[in-house]
C-alpha positions in Angstrom: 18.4 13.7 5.6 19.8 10.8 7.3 20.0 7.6 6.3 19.5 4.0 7.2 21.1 0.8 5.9 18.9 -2.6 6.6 21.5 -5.3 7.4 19.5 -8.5 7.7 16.1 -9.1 5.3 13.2 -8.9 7.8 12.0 -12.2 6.4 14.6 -14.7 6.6 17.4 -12.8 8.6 20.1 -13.2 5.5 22.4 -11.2 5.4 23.3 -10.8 1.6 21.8 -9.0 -0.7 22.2 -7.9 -4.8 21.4 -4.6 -6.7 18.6 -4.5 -8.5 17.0 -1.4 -9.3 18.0 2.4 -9.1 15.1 4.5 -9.1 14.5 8.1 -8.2 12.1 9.8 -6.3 9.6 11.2 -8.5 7.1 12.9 -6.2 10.0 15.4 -3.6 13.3 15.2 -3.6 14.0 13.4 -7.3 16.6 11.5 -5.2 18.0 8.0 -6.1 17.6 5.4 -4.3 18.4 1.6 -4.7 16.1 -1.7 -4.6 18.0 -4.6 -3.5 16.8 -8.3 -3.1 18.2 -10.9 -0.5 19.3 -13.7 -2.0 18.1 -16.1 -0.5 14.8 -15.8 -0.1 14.3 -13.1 -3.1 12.6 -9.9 -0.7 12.8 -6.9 -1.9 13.3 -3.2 -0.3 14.6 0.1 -0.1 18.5 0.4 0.9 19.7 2.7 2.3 16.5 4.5 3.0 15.4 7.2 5.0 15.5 6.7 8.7 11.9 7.6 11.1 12.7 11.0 11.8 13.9 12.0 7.9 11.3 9.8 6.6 7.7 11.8 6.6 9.3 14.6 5.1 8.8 13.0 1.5 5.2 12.6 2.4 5.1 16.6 2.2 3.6 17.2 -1.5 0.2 18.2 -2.7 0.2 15.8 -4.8 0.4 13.4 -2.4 -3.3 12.6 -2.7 -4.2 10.0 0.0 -2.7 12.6 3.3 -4.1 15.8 1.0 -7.8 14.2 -0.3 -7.4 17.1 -3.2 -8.2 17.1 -6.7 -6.1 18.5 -9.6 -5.2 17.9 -12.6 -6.2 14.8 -15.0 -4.1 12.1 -12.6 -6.0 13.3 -9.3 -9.5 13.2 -11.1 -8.6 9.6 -12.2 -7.2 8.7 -9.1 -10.6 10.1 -7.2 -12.8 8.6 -9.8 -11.0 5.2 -9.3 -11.8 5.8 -5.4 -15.6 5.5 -6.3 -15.2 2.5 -7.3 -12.9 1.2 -5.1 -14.8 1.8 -1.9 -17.4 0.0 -3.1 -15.4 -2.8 -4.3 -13.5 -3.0 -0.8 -16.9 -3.0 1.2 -18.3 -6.1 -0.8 -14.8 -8.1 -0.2 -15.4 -7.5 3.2 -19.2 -8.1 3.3 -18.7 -11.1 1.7 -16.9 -12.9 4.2 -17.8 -10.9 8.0 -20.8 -8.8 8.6 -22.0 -6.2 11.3 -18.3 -5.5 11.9 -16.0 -3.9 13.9 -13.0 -2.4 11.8 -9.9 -1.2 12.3 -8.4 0.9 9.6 -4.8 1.2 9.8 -3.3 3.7 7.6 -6.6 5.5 6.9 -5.4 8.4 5.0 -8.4 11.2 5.0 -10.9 8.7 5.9 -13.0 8.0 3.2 -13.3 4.2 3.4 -14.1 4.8 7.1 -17.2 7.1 5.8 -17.9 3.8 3.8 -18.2 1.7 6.8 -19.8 3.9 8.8 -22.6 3.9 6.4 -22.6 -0.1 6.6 -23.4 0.6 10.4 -20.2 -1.2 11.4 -18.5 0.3 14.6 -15.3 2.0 13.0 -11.8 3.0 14.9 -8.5 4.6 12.4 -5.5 4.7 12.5 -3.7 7.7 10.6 0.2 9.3 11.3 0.0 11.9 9.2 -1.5 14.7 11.5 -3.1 16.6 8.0 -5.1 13.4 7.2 -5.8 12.6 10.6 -7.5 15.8 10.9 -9.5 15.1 7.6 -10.8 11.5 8.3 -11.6 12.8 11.8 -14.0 15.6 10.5 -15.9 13.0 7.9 -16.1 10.6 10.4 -17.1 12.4 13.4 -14.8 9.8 15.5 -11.2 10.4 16.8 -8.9 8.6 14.5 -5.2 7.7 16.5 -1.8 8.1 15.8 -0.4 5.2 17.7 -1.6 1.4 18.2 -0.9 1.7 22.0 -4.4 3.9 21.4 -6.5 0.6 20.8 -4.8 -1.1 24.1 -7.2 -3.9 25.4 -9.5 -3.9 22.4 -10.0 -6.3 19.4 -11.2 -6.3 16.0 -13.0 -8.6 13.5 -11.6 -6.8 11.0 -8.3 -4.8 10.0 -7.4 -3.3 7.2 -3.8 -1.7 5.7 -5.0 -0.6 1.8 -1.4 0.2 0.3 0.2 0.8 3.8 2.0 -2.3 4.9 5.3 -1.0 2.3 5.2 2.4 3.7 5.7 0.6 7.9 9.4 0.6 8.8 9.3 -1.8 11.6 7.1 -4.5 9.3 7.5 -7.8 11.2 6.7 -5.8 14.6 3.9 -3.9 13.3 1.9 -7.1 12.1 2.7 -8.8 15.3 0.8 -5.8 16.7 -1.9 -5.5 14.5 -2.2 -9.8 15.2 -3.0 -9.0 18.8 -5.9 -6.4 18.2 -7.2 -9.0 15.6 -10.1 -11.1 17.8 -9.6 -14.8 17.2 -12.1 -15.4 14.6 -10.9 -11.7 12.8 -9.2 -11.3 9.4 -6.6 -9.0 8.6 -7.1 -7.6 4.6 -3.9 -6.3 3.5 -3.7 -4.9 -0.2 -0.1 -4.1 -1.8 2.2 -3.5 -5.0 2.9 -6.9 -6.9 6.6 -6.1 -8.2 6.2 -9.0 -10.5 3.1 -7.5 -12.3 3.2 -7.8 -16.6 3.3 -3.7 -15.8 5.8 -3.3 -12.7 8.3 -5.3 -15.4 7.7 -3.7 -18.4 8.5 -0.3 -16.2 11.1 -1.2 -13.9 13.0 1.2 -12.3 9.8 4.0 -13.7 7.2 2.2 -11.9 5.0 3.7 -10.3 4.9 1.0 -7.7 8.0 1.1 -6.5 7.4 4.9 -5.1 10.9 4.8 -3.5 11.7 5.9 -0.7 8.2 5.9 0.6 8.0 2.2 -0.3 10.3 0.7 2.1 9.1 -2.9 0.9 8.5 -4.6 -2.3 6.6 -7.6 -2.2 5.6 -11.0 -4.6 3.1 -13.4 -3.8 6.0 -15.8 -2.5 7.7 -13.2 -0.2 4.1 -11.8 0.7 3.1 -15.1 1.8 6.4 -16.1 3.3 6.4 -13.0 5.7 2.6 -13.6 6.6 3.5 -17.5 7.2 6.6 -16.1 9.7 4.1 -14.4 11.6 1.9 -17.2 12.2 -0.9 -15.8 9.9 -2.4 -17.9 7.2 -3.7 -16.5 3.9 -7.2 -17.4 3.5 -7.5 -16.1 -0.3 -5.8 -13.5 -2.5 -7.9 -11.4 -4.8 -6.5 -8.8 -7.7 -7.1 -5.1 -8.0 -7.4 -4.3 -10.9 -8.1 -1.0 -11.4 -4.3 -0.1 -10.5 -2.9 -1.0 -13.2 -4.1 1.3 -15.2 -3.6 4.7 -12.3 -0.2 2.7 -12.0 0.8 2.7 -15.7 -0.6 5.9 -16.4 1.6 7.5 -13.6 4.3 5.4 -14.3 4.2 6.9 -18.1 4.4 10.8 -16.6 7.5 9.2 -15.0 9.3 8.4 -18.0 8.0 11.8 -19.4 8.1 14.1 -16.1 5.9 17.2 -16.2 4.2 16.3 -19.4 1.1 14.4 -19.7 0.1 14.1 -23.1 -2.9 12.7 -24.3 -0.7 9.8 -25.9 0.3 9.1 -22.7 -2.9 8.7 -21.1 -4.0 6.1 -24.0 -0.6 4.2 -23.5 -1.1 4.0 -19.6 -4.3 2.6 -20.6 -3.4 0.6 -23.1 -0.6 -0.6 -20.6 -2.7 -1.2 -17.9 -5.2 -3.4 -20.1 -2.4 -5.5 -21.1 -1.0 -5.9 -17.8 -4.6 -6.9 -16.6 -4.7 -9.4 -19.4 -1.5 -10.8 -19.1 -2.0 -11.1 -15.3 -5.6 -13.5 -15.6 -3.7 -17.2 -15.6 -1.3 -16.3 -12.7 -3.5 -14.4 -10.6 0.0 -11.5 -10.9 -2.1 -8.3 -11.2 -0.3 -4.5 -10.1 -1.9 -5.2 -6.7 -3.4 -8.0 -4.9 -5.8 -8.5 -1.6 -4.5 -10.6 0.6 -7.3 -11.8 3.7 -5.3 -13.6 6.3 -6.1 -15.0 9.8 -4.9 -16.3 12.8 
């Protein structure tokens, strides 16, 4: 494996940064690696992490569920049962604000919000690196689904969407400068992501679930997620909470602090967790992930 050291926070450019976190790879290599936060403007992210070719080797695990789309085992049957309700959830936030779409799904995984949409009768394109999920979205969508933006060249969007993908891109800056482009002027751009100032990311620190190092390259707050959206001349209509991963969050982030042994205390304690962290989260709108719809 070869690493990478960031020298300069993508945000602001500073070039000074503090410890805060260790945590260890919980899901290949049960490597450590370390969280640090610029100073100045308080951005947080992997260092030193894995560099693009040593990278998509800790995506390699069954349990990996979003590249795999398998069930096993009480986390996976939460984590699809969550799905349900997700997709649903997703479609309305979308239907709410634009319809009779066309989407672009970055990061699709195995394609089942795609299947979503396509019921909705909006025109669908993905978006998927791993070459095991792209093969999986492709056969429930009947559509080709890319590897590479340069794939989309010349088209535009009223809608993209990156559902927990924007911490897994390395080049971050770049890639939203990208996506901006194939966004058509009147478009929207939903981006959903860990809140590493959730009630349940601080009562866990460096066994969150959240922080899913090294595959989370970033970390983001409201202020750091809305600072990097403002730097890229994108404007954050409205942020909504997700609330359902708190408790998939806590409950993984309690097999963490236990490995290899989910007990049924655990399960009530994730949930027990995750209904407190929900609770605590109502006045501040600082739930264990948020939706942020942005625009030109």
């Amino acid at each position: 494996m070869a690493l990478e050291t960031l020298e300069k926070c993508p945000i602001c450019n500073h070039t000074v940064f503090a410890p805060l976190l260790t945590c260890q790879d919980h899901l290949t290599s049960h490597e450590l690696f370390e969280l640090k936060t610029c100073t100045s403007c308080t951005f947080i992210f992997t260092s030193p992490r894995p560099d693009s070719r040593s990278l998509p080797a800790y995506y390699e695990s069954n349990h990996y569920i979003s590249h795999t789309g398998k069930s096993g085992g009480a986390i996976s049957f939460l984590y699809h049962l969550a799905r349900k309700f997700t997709l649903r959830w997703k479609i309305n936030q979308i239907n709410a604000l634009k319809k009779n779409i066309s989407i672009l799904d970055y990061g699709c995984g195995t394609g089942e919000l795609l299947a979503a949409c396509q019921d909705q009768g909006w025109q669908i394109a993905g978006l998927e690196p791993n070459a095991h999920a792209r093969q999986k979205a492709a056969e429930i969508t009947g559509t080709n689904i890319a590897d590479s933006l340069n794939q989309f060249a010349g088209q535009q969007f009223d809608v993209i969407t990156l559902w927990h993908v924007l911490e897994h891109v390395m080049d971050l800056k770049q890639k939203l400068s990208e996506l901006k482009t194939l966004l058509k002027n009147d478009g929207l751009l939903f981006i959903a992501v860990p809140n590493c100032q959730s009630p349940d990311a601080l009562f866990y620190q460096e066994y969150w679930a959240g922080y899913d190092a090294p595959r989370h390259l970033w970390h983001f707050t409201k202020a750091t997620m809305n600072a990097l959206l403002t730097s890229g001349d994108l404007t954050v209509q409205s942020i909504h909470p997700m609330k359902l991963d708190a408790y998939y969050v806590s409950l993984l982030s309690e097999k963490y602090k236990s490995p290899n042994r989910i007990t049924p205390a655990a399960f009530i304690l994730g949930a027990m967790r995750g209904f407190l962290s929900n609770r605590k989260a109502r006045s501040a709108m600082n739930h264990s992930s948020l939706l942020y719809i942005a625009a030109k």
